[in-house]
N, C-alpha and C positions, 0 to 999 in steps of 0.2 A: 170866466172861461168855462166851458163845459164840460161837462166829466167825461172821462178818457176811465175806459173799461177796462179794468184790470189784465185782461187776457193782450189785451194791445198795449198797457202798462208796461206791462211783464215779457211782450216778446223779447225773446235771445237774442242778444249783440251780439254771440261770437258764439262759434263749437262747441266752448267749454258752457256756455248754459243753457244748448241744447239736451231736452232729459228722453233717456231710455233707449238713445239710438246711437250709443257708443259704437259697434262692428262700422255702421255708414259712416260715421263721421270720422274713424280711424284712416278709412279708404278716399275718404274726400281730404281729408288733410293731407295724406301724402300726394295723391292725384296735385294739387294745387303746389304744396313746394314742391315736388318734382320735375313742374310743369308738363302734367300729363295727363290735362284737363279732356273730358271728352268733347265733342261736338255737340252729343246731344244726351241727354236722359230721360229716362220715366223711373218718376218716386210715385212706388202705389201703398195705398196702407189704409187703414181705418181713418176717422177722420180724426182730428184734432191730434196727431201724434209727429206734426212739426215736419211735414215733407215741404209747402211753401215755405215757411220759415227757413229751412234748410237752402232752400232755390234761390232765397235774398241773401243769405248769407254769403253765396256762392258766388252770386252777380257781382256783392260789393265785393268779397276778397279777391278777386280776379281784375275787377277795374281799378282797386284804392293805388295810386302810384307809388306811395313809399310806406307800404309795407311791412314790418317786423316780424316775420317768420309768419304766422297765422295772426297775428293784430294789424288790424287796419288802421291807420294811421288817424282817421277824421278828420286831417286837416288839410286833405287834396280836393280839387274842384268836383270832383267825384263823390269823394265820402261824404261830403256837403252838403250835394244834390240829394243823394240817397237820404242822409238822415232827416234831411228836409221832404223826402218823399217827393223828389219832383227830378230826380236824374231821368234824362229825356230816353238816353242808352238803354234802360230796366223795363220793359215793356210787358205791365201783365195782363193776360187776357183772359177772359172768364168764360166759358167755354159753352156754358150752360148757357149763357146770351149772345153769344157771339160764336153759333155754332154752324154757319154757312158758307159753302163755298165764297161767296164774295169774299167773307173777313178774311180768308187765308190766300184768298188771289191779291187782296191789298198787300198780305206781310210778303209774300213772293215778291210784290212790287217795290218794298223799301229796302228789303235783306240785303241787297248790292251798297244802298247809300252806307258811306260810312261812319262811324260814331262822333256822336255830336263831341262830346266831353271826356268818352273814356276811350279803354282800350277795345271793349267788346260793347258787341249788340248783343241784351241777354233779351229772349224772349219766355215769359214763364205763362205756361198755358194751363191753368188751372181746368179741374174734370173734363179733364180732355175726352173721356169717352163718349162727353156729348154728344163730338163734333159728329156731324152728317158722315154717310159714305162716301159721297164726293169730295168733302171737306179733307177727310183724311188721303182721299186721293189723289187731291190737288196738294197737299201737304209733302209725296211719298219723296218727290225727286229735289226737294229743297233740301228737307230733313237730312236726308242722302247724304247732301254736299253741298253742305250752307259754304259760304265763304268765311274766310278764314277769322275777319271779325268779328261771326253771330256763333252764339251759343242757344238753342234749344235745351229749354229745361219743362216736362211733362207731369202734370201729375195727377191721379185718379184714386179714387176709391171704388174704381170698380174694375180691378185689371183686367180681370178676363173678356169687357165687352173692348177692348183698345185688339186691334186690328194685329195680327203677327206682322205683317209686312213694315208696321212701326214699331214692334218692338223688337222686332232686328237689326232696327236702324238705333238703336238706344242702346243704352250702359242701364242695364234696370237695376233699381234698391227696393228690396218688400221691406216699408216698417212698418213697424211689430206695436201691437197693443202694450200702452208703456203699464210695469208694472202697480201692485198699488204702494211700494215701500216707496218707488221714486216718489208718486203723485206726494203722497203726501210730505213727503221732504221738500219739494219746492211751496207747497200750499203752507207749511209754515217759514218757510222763509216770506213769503209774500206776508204773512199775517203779524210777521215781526219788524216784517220794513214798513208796515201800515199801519202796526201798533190798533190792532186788533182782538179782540175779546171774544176767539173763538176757542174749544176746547180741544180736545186733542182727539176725544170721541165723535168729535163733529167732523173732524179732518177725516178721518178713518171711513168715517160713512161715506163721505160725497166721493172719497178713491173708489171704496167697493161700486158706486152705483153711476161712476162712470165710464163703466167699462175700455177703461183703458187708454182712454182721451182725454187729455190736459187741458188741451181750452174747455168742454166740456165740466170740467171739475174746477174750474177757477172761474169759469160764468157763475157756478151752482153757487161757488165760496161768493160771489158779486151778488147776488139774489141775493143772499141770506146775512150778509152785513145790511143791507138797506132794508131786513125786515125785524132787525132788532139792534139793540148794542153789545147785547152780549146774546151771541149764537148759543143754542145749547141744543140737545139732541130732538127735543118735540119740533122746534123750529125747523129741523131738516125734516123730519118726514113730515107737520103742515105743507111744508115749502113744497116736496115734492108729491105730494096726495098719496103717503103713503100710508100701509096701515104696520103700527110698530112692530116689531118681533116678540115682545112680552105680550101680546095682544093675540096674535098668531100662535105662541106659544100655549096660550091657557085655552085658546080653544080646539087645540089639541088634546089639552090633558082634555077635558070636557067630552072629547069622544073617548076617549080612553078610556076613562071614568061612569061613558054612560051616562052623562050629567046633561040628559036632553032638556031641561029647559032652560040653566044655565048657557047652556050652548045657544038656542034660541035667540036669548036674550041679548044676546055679545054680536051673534051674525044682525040683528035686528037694528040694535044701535048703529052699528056699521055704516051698515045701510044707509040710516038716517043721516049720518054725519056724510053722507057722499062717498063714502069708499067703492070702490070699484069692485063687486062680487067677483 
């Protein structure tokens, strides 16, 4: 069997282990048992901080038939497909390639049929800011007023190039660069369900240097299991070509100091070793 990537490992089954975007998913839990789902959304955010994840999440609690308040049941013809990744109703399109008038004259053309297996037709349009001007404008009067069993779910990492006249049609959520106390709280749960040999110092680096993006920092944590068995801190900054902070540090004292050949010396190796001036 082929190895399966920790970041797709580890996607969230459910709200409760989506991390760092508690305020959204407070609003989406009550949205759903309330049932006071919108028509459409735009989730925009940095990347890796769970706006798709959130949009699957969405599709299955909305189609799963028997339901337990916010737990999905997995065992309707629905939860099935999805956890199988092949529910027909869950439609995602990737915006970056699929960014021309045509694609979205096709979805205009299916949005009336009705769902195969579940209750809604979820359509999740990943970097939707892709899409062409025409695209979004063939987009404006669907989005509008989809029928009553499509749900439009949007999402970007560049909000400000998405058109106003779509996001007036939308329920918009900005998430937030996830902190580094969360990252690394989930990065050692993963290291403990893996039974892994990384240190805690290790953990701590790949949060600071991933600016705020969880898949991001659980790729870096995938890297660096497969370049040792026991991760330790030279391995991360090897991993990421970086130059250390104790290194950085002494050649500062070295100006400070006025210690020009020492200094010399230290930018010279650098160098040599590939470090980036």
């Amino acid at each position: 069997m082929s190895y399966l990537a920790l970041y797709r490992k580890y996607r969230p089954q459910t709200f409760e282990e989506v991390v760092g975007q508690n305020k959204i998913i407070k609003i989406l839990e009550n949205s759903i048992n309330n049932n006071m789902v919108s028509h459409a959304y735009l989730f925009s955010g940095p990347r890796g901080t769970g706006k798709t994840t959130t949009a699957k999440l969405i599709a299955k609690l909305i189609n799963c038939e028997n339901r337990n308040g916010l737990e999905p049941c997995d065992k309707c013809e629905s939860c099935i497909s999805y956890n199988n990744k092949n529910n027909p109703d869950i439609i995602e399109i990737d915006a970056a390639s699929n960014n021309g008038v045509d694609e979205i004259r096709e979805i205009k053309e299916k949005v009336d049929l009705m769902p195969s297996i579940s209750k809604y037709k979820v359509y999740i349009i990943d970097e939707v800011h892709m899409l062409s001007i025409g695209a979004f404008n063939a987009l404006l009067k669907t989005l509008e007023e989809p029928p009553k069993h499509v749900i439009f779910i949007l999402a970007t990492t560049e909000f400000y190039k998405v058109p106003e006249t779509i996001v007036s049609r939308c329920q918009c959520f900005s998430f937030e660069r996830i902190e580094d106390l969360d990252i690394i709280r989930r990065l050692k749960d993963i290291v403990e369900k893996e039974n892994l040999n990384v240190s805690l110092d290790v953990l701590k680096l790949i949060a600071e240097y991933s600016d705020g993006g969880l898949r991001d920092a659980i790729n870096m944590l995938d890297k660096l299991i497969c370049s040792s068995d026991e991760v330790t801190v030279d391995d991360f900054y090897e991993a990421r070509g970086l130059t250390k902070k104790e290194d950085l540090e002494q050649i500062v004292q070295d100006i400070k100091n006025n210690n020009i050949k020492d200094l010399f010396d230290k930018i010279d190796n650098l160098n040599k070793i590939g470090k980036n001036l």
